[in-house]
C-alpha positions in Angstrom: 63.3 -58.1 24.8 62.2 -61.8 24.8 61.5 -64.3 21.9 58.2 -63.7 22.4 57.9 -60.1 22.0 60.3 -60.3 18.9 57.7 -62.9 17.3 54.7 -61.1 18.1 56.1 -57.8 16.4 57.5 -59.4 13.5 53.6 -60.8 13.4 52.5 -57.4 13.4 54.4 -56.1 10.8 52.7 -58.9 8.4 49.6 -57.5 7.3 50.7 -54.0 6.3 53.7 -55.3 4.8 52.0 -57.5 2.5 49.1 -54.8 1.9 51.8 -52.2 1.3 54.0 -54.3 -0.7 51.6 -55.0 -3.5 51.0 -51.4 -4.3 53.9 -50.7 -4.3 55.0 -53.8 -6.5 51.9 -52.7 -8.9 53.2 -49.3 -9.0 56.3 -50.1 -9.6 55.4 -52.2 -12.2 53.2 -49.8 -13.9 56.6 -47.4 -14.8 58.9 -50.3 -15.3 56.9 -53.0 -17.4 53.1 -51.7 -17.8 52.8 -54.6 -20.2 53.0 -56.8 -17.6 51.4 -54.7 -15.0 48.3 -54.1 -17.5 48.1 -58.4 -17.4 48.1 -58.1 -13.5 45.7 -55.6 -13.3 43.0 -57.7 -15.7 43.4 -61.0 -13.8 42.4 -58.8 -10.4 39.7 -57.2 -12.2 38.3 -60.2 -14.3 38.9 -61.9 -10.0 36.8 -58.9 -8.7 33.9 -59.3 -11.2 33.6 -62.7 -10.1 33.9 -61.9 -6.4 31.4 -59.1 -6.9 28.9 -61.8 -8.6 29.4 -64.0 -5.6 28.9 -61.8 -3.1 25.9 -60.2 -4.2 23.9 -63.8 -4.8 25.0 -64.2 -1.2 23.8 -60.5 -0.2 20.1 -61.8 -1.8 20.3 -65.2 -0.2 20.9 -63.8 3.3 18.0 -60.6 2.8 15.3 -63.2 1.6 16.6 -65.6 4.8 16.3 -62.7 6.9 12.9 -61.3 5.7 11.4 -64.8 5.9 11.8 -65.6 9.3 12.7 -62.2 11.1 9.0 -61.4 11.7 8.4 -65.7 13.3 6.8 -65.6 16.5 10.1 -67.2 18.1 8.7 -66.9 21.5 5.8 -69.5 20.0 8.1 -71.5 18.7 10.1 -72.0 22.2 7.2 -72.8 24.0 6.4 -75.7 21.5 9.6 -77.4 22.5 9.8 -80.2 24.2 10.3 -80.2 28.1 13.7 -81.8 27.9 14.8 -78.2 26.5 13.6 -76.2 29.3 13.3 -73.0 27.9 11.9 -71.6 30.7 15.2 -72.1 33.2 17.0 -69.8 30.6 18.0 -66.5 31.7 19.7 -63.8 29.5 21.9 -61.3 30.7 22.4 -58.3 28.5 25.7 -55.8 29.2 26.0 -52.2 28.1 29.2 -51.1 28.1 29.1 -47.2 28.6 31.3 -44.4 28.5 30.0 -41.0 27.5 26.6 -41.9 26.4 23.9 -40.1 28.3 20.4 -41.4 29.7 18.6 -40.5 26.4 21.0 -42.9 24.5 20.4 -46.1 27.2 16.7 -45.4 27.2 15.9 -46.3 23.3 17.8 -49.0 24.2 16.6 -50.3 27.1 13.3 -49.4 26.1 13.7 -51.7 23.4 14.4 -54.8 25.8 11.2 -53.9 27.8 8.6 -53.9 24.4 10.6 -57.8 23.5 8.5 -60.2 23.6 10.1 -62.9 26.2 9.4 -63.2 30.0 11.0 -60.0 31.5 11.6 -61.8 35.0 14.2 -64.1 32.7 16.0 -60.7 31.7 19.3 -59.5 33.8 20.3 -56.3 32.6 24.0 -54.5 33.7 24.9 -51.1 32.7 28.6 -50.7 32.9 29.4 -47.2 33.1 33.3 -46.0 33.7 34.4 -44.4 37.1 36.0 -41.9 35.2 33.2 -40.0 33.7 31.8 -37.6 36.4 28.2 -37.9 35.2 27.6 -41.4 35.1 26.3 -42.0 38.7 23.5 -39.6 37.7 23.1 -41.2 34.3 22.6 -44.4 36.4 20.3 -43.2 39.1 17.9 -42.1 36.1 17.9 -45.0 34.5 17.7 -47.3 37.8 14.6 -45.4 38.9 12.8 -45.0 35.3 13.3 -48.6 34.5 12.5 -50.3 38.2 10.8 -53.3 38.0 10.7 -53.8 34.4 13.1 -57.0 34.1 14.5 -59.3 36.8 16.8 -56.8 37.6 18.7 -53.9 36.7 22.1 -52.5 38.4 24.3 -50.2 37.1 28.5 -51.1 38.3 31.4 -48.6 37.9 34.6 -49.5 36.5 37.6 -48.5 38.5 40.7 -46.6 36.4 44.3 -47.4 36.3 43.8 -51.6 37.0 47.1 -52.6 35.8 47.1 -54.8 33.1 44.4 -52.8 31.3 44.0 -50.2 29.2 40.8 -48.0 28.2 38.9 -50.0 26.1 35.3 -51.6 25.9 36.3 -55.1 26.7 37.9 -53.9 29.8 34.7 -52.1 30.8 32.6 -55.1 29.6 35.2 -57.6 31.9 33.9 -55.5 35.0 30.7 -55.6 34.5 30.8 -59.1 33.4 32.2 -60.1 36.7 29.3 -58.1 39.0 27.2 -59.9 37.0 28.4 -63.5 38.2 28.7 -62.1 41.5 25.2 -61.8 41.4 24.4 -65.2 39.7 26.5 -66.8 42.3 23.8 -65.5 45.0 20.9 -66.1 43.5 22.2 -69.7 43.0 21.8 -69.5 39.1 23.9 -72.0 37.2 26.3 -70.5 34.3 24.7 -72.9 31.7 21.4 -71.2 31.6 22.6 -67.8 30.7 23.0 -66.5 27.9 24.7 -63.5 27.6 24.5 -60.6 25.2 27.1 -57.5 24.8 25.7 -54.5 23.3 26.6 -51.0 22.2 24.9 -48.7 24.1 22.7 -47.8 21.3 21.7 -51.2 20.6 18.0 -52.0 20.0 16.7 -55.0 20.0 14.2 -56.6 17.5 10.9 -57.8 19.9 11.3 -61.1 19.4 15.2 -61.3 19.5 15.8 -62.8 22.7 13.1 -65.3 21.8 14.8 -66.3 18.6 18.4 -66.2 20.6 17.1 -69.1 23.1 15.2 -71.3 20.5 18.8 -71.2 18.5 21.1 -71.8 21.9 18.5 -74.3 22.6 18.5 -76.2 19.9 21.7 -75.9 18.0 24.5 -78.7 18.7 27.3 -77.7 21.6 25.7 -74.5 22.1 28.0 -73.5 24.4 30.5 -73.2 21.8 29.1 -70.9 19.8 28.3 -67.1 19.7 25.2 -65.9 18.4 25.6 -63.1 15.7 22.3 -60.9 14.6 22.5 -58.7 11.6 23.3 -55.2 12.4 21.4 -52.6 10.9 21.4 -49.0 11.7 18.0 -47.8 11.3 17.5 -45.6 14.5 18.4 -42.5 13.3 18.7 -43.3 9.7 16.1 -40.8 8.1 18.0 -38.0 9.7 21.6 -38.8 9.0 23.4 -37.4 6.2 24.1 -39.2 2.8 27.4 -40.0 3.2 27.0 -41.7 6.2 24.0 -43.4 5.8 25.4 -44.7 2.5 28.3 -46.1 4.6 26.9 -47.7 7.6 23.8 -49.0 4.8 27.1 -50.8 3.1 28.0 -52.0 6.7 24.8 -53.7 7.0 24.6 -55.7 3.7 28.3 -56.6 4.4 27.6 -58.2 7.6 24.5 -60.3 6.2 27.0 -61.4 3.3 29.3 -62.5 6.1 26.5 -64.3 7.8 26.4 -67.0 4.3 30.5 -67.3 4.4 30.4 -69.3 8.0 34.0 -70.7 7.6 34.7 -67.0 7.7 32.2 -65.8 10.0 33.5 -64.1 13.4 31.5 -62.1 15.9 31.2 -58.1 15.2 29.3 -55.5 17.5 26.4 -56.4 19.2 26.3 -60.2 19.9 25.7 -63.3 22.2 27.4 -65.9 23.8 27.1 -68.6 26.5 28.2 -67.0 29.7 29.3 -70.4 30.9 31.9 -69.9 27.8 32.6 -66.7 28.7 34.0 -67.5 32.3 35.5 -70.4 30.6 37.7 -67.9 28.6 38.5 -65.6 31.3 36.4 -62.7 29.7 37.4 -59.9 27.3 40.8 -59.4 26.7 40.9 -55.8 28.8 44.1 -54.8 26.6 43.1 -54.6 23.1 40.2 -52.5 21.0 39.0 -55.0 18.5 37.0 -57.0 21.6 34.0 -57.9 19.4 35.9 -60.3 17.5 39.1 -61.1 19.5 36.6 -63.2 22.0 35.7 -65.3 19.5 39.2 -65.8 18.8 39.5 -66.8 22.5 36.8 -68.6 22.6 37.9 -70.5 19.1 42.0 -71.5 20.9 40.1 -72.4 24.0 38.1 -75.1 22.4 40.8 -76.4 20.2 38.9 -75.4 17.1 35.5 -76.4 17.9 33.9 -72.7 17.9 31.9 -71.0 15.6 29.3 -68.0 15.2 25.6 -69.1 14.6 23.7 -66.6 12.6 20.5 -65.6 14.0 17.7 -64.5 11.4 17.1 -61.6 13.3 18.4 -58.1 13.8 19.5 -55.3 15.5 19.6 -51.8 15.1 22.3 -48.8 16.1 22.7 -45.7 15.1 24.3 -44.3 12.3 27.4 -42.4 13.2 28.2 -38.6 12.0 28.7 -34.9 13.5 27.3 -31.8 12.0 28.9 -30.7 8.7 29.7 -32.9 6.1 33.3 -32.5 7.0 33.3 -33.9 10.8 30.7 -36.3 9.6 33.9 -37.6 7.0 35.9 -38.0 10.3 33.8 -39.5 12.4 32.8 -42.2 9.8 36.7 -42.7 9.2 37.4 -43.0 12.7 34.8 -45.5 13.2 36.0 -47.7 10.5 39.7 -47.3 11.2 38.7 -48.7 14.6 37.1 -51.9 13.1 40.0 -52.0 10.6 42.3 -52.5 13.5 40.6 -55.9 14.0 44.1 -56.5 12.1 45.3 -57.0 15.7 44.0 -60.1 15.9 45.8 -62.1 13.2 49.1 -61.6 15.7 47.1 -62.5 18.7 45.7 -65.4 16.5 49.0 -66.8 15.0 50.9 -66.8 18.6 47.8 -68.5 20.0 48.0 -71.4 17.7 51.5 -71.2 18.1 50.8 -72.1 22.0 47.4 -75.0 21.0 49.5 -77.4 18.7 46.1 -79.9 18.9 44.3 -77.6 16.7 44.5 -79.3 13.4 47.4 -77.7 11.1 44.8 -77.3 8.0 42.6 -75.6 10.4 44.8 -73.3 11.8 46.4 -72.7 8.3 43.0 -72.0 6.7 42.0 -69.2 9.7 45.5 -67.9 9.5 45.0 -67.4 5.8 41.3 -66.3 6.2 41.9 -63.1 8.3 44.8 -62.0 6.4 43.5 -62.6 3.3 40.6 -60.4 4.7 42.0 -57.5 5.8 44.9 -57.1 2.9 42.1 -57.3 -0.1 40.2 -54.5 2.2 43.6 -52.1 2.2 44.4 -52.7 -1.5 41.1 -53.3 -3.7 40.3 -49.7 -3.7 43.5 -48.5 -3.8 43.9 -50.8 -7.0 41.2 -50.1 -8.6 41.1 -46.2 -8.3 44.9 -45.2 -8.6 46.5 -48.2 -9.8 44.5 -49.5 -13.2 44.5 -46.2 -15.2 48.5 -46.0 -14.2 49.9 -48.5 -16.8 48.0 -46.8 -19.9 49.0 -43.0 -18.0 52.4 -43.8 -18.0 53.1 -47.0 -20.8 53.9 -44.0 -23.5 52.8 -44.1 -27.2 54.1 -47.5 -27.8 51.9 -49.3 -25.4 49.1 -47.1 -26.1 48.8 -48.6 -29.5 49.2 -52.3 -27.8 45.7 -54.4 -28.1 46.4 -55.0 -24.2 46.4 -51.1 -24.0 43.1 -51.1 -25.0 41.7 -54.0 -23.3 42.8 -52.7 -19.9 39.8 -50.0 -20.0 37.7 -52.2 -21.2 38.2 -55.0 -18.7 38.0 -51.5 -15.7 34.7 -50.5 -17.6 33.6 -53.7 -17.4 34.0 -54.1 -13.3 32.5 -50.5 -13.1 29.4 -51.8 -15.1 29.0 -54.5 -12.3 29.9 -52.0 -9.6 26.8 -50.1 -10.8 24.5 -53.5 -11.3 25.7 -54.1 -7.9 25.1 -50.6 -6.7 21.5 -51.2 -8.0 20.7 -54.3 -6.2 21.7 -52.6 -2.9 19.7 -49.7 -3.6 16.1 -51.8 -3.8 17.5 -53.7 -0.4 18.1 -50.9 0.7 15.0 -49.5 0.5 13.3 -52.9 1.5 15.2 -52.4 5.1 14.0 -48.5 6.2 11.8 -48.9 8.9 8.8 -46.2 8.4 9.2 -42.2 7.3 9.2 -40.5 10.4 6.2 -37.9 10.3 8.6 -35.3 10.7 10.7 -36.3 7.5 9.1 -35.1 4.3 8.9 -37.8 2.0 11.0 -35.9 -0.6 13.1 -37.4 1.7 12.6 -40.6 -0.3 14.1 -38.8 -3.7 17.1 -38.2 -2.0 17.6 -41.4 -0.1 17.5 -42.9 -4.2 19.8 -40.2 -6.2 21.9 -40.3 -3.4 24.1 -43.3 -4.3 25.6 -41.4 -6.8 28.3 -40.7 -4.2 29.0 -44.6 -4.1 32.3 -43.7 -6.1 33.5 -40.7 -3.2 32.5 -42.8 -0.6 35.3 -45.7 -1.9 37.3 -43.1 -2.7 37.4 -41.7 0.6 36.7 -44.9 2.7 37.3 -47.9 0.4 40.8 -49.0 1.6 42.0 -45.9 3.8 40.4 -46.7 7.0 42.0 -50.2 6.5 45.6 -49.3 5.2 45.8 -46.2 8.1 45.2 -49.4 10.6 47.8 -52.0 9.5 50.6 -49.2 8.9 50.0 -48.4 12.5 50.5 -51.6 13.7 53.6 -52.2 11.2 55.2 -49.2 12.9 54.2 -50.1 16.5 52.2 -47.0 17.1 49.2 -48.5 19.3 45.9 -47.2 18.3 43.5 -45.7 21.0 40.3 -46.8 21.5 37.7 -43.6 20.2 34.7 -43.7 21.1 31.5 -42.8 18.2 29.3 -40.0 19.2 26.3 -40.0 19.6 23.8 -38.2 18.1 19.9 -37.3 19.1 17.9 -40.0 18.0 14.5 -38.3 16.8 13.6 -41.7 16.0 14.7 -45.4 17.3 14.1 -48.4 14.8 14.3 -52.0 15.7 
């Protein structure tokens, strides 16, 4: 086995050893000194107060930016530029990736892209559907013949199995399609630099002015073509007529990502998203090998430039749908399946790590500051629930009489009640956004409906039981052991209703 191999595995053995080794070390310390456990666990709760303070200001900043200037009339503001910007010579090409989905799936979404408000002749749209699945030349004849004429034009390609080199994943799917595309471009003599490309889940739906608001921000940022272009993700479609628990979930999904949006030193691309597709060739594509493709391309994108990357957020969104199965059971499984995929995103901080390793003119502090930055991420998502649930009440369980009748003793509950107090504060806040971001009561939802979608955050506490730091901690032992995760697809669900 070469250096290179050993290097990379010892790099992905990192992050679950770290996340492992501080619950164990905490609870460890719990039986053998619950003095000095009990001072441990304060600091991280007095830490997590703070943290939780900080990122809900952040959660308000970014839903007041996004409410303010998600409804501008973008497409207005684009044809106000000046000529120098030619906003009319830009062309966006949009991707769908698809494996199982049917035609009722792509047509919400597509549907969406024909009611936006931008020029439709500037609109490319792929559907990449996998050879494999026996259905999907029908799916795409449907679609072809429903949607005809509606944009510049739309073409559905099949990816081939068994390409060595590549295993089943979306960003191998996406590289296909990605690469009819530019065959395409190539004869209609239209120049790399004035497309911009979007990715999207094939329940994506676009807000009606999205694309409109995605060229005045490629237009007018600096170095646009080093920059991705990150809406927030919401998943209205079929909100009303999910479950609790998952709408709960992908609700907390949402506000996460528009908290991420204000952190831009931290910011990477997630789902849905945009790019330059002049960057895109530059960086060979998706890597057609590895699961977590939303965000490994930025990462590609980031070594490629030596640094000089970043993600723009757009105040703008888009909507998907929330993910669950029938019974409250396989709706648990699903929702854990889906966030142990995102979790092993952990992938990346090998593939991250050996690619600085190999671009030495990236700044050290830089490099050192991203390193940290993903890690850090991804260990406080395996161990904060886990710390917080099992580990806290353990030194007080366990300390005996003697510690029981220690001040520290009884300051520990009090410092846990304390973050649980901000929890609910916290809880509260997200309940009124929450509220703020429905899009209208379907006429076949009664508004009871409403009642429910309040009292049900009571489950906040099973939800982070269940989903805090499992999804994340399942991931990163994986990878410490070498097993390679598959890539599983969400099902989908009937949409009764599609929100933008």
């Amino acid at each position: 086995m070469s250096s290179l191999v050993y290097n990379r595995r010892f790099l992905e053995i990192i992050p679950g050893a770290v996340s492992w080794g501080i619950i164990i070390f905490l609870a460890g310390m719990s039986f053998m000194n619950p003095k000095a456990c009990a001072v441990l666990i304060i600091i991280f709760d007095f830490y997590w107060i703070v943290r939780t303070v900080y990122l809900t200001t952040l959660l308000l900043i970014a839903h007041h930016k996004l409410h303010v200037q998600r409804n501008m009339d973008w497409l207005e503001r684009c044809r106000n530029l000046s000529a120098q910007y030619r906003w009319q010579s830009l062309y966006h090409l949009v991707i769908f990736p698809v494996y199982k989905e049917d035609a009722e799936v792509l047509r919400f979404s597509l549907a969406a892209i024909r009611e936006s408000q931008y020029p439709k002749e500037k609109i490319i749209v792929v559907l990449g559907f996998e050879q494999r699945n026996h259905f999907a030349s029908f799916t795409a004849k449907i679609l072809e013949e429903e949607f005809k004429g509606d944009f510049l034009i739309l073409f559905s390609v099949f990816h081939p199995q068994d390409i060595p080199g590549e295993t089943q994943t979306k960003g191998a799917n996406a590289t296909w399609a990605a690469k009819q595309a530019k065959d395409f471009l190539d004869q209609k003599h239209i120049k790399y630099e004035d497309v911009v490309l979007s990715c999207f889940d094939a329940d994506t739906c676009v807000h009606n002015q999205y694309f409109a608001c995605l060229s005045h921000y490629f237009l007018t940022v600096p170095f646009p073509h080093q920059a991705s272009y990150q809406p927030v993700p919401v998943y209205n479609n079929n909100i009303w007529h999910a479950p609790s628990f998952a709408r709960i979930v992908e609700i907390s999904s949402s506000f996460t990502q528009m908290i991420e949006s204000m952190r831009l030193e931290k910011f990477v691309t997630f789902s849905s998203h945009s790019m330059s597709f002049k960057a895109l060739v530059d960086i060979n594509y998706w890597p057609v090998d590895m699961i977590s493709d939303d965000s490994v391309v930025y990462w590609k994108a980031f070594l490629f430039y030596k640094g000089q990357y970043r993600v723009v957020p757009l105040p703008t969104t888009v909507s998907m749908d929330v993910a669950y199965s029938k019974g409250l059971f396989r709706t648990i499984v699903t929702q854990y399946k889906q966030k142990r995929r995102w979790a092993w995103g952990v992938e990346n901080f090998p593939f991250l790590v050996m690619g600085f390793k190999d671009n030495p003119g990236i700044p050290f502090l830089i490099r050192l500051r991203r390193t940290y930055n993903l890690l850090e991420s991804h260990v406080t998502w395996a161990v904060w629930a886990v710390i917080i649930t099992f580990i806290s009440p353990l030194p007080v369980i366990v300390g005996g009489v003697l510690f029981q009748q220690m001040p520290l003793s009884q300051n520990l509950p009090q410092v846990t009640g304390l973050l649980l107090r901000f929890t609910l504060v916290t809880s509260l806040i997200w309940v009124i956004l929450s509220r703020l971001t429905l899009p209208a009561r379907p006429r076949d939802v009664s508004w009871m409906k409403n009642i429910v979608m309040f009292l049900e955050w009571a489950i906040v506490p099973f939800v982070i039981l269940i989903l805090g730091s499992t999804p994340a901690l399942d991931a990163q032992t994986c990878l410490l052991s070498g097993r390679r995760m598959k890539f599983v697809t969400t099902p989908k669900i009937k949409r009764p209703n599609a929100g933008k």
